[in-house]
N, C-alpha and C positions, 0 to 999 in steps of 0.2 A: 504493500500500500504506500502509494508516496505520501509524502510530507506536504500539509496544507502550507499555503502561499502567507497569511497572514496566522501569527498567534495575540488573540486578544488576553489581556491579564489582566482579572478582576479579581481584588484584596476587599476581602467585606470583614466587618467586623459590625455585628449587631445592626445587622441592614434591614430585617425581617420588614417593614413600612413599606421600602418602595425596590425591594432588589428583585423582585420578579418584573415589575414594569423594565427596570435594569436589563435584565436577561433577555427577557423577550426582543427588546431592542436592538440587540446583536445579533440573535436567532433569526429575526425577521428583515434582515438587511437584502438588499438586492445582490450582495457579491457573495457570495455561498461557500470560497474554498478558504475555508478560517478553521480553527481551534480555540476553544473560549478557556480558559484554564481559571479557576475560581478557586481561589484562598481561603479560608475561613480561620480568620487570624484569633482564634479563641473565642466563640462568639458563645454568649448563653442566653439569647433569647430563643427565638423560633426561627432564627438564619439557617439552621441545617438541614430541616421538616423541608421547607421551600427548595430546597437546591436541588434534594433528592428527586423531588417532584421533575427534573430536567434530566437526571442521567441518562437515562434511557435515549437520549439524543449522541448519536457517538462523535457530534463535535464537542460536548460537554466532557470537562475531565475536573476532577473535585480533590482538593486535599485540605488535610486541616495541618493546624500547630498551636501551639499555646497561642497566648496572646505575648506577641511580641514587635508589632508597631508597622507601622503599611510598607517601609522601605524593607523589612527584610521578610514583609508577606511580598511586596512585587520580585525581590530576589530569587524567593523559592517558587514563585511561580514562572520567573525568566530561565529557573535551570532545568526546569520540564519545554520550555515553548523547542517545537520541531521548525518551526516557519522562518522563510528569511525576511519579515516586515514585523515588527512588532507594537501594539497597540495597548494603551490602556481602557479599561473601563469603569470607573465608579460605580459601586453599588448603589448608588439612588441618585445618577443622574440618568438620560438617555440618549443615546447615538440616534439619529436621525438616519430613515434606512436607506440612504444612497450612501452612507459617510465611509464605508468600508471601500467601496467601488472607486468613490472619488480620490481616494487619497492613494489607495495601487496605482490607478490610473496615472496619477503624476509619479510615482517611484519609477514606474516602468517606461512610461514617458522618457522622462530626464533622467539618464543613468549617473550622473555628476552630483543630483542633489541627493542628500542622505539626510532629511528630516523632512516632514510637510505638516503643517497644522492650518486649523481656523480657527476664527471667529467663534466665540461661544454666547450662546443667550443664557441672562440667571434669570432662573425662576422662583417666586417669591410664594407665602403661602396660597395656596388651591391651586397651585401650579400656574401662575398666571406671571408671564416674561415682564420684566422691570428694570434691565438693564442689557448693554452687550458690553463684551470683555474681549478682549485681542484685538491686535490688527492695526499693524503701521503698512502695507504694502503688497498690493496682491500682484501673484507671480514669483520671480528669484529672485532673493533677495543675497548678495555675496556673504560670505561669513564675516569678514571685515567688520560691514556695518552692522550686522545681525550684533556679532560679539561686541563690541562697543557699548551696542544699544542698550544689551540685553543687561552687558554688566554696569554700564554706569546708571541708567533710568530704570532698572529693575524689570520683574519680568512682565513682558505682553504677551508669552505666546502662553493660552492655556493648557495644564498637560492632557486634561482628557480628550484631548484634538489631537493628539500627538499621532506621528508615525513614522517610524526609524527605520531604518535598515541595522542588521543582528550585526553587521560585517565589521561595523567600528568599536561595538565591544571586544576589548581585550581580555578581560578578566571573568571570572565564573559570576560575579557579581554586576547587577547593574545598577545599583543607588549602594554609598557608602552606608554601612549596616548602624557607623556611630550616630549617624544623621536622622535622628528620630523624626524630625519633619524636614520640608523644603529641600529633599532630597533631589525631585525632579528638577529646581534649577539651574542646582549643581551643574546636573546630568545634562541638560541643555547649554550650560557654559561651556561644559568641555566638549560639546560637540560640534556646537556650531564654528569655536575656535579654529576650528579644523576643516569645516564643508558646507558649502555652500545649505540653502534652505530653501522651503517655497509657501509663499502661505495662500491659503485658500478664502479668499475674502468672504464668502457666505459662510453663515456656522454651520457646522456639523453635527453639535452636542446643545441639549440641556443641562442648564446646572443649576441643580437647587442650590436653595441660599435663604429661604424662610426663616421661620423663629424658629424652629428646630433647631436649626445652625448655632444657635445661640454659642454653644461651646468653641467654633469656630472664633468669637470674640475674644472669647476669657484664652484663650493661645495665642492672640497676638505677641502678646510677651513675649512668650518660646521662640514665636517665628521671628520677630528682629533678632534675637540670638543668633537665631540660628541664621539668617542672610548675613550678617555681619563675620559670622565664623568661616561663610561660603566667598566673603567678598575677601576675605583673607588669604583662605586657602586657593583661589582663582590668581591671586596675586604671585604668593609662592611658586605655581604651577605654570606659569608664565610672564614672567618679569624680564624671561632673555628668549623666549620665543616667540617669533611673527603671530598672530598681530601680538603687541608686547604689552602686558601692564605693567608699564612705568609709574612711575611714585604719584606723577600728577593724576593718572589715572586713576587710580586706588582712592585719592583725596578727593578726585570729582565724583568719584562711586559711593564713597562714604558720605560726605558730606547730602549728598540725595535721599541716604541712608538714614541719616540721623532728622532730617527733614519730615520723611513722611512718620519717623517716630514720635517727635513734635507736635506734628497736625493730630494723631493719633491722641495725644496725652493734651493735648490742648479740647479735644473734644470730650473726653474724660473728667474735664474739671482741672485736672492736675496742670494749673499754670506754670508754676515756679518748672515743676521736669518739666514741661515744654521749653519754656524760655530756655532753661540750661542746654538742652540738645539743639533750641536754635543755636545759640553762643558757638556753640561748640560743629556744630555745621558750617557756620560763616568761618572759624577760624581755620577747619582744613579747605575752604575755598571761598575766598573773595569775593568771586566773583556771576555769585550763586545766585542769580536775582530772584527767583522764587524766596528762596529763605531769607532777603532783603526786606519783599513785600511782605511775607508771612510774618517779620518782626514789626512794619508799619502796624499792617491791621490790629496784631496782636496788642502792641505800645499804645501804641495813640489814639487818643480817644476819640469817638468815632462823630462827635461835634468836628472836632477840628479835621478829620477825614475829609466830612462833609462838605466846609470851605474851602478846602483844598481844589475838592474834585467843580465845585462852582467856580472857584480861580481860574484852572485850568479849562475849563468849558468855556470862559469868555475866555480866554486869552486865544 
């Protein structure tokens, strides 16, 4: 039996709500030669009752493990994938069923590009779209600009859009295992670093983001951590290699870094941390003008804003 063309890799943990709308959505794609491979990262509610419900599908393949965190549930599900394109899936988002097609399509297409993503819609409670996410440029986008983008403005390409070629992993691993979250930026730095990109201006994916999500919030923490540890180790890993982060870059990276941490903790209440990570944003770059304005509005009281922007209106 050969090997399907695409392996998708869905890590669920306590998905029971909406991981069969998940499933079906892949199941029911218009491109057919896939393998769905499903993690079940220690779940204890009703995730495993429902999965069961699908084996009997022989693109379906199921394994469990403790609970041990999405980056080394996508691992253990990347050292089972047969396929040489590799996808993700969220358990309670859903892939739109052309999305599989669309995005071989460009691999096989363009033998040169080794990533393709889109656009994604978030969906808010009753499932009802409230925003879109991704997307600076449809078509090829060079790795140059891509990695730049990606590393100094943080990320726009969403991962459950994602589609790689298997050929650029080196290692048995495909997210570092210490990397409890924002694994896949990492993963997307070090690759685009390296090969070109394409992106597909129409989304392909829903992505919930309701009050469910809520927890989602209370991790912001974690997650500046952890983009600050990736904006690090991205540094490390290319400070003498093309395209190169050099020191200003790292300071224009950080500095963006500590910016939307600000805006973060500024909407929290928490002025004083905000002002402090402004301060400290402007000092590893100058010439930052977002973080400029973000200390007007923040400072200055919003009478004298007011004048301002009447001064300048008649001038």
């Amino acid at each position: 039996m050969k090997d399907p063309k695409v392996t998708v890799i869905m890590p669920v943990y306590n998905g029971e709500k909406h991981i069969m709308e998940a499933i079906d959505s892949i199941l029911n794609q218009t491109f057919n030669d896939f393998e769905l491979i499903i993690i079940n990262d220690g779940s204890t509610d009703k995730t495993e009752d429902i999965i069961t419900l699908y084996l009997k599908d022989n693109r379906v393949s199921y394994f469990k493990q403790t609970n041990r965190g999405y980056s080394m549930a996508c691992n253990k599900g990347y050292s089972f994938a047969k396929a040489k394109y590799i996808c993700f899936q969220d358990c309670d988002d859903i892939s739109l069923p052309y999305r599989l097609k669309e995005e071989v399509d460009i691999l096989e297409k363009y033998t040169d590009i080794e990533l393709v993503y889109s656009s994604a819609i978030f969906l808010g409670d009753g499932g009802k779209p409230f925003a879109k996410w991704g997307g600076i440029k449809s078509g090829k986008i060079s790795h140059i600009k891509a990695f730049y983008k990606l590393y100094i403005e943080g990320n726009f390409i969403p991962n459950p859009t994602v589609m790689f070629r298997k050929r650029h992993i080196s290692s048995n691993n495909l997210f570092r295992e210490d990397l409890k979250i924002c694994a896949d930026y990492e993963h997307r730095l070090i690759t685009i670093h390296d090969y070109d990109i394409y992106e597909i201006e129409k989304p392909l994916v829903k992505i919930r983001r309701g009050s469910e999500h809520k927890h989602l919030t209370a991790l912001r923490e974690e997650n500046f951590k952890a983009e600050r540890e990736i904006l690090k180790n991205i540094r490390k890993l290319f400070w003498d290699k093309e395209p190169k982060v050099t020191l200003i870059y790292f300071y224009r990276a950080m500095s963006n870094q500590l910016l939307k941490e600000s805006n973060y903790f500024i909407g929290q209440g928490e002025k004083k941390k905000s002002i402090q990570l402004l301060i400290h944003s402007i000092i590893l770059n100058p010439f930052n003008l977002r973080a400029w304005k973000t200390i007007i509005v923040t400072l200055v009281p919003k009478s004298i804003i007011k004048v301002l922007k009447i001064f300048i209106h008649v001038k």
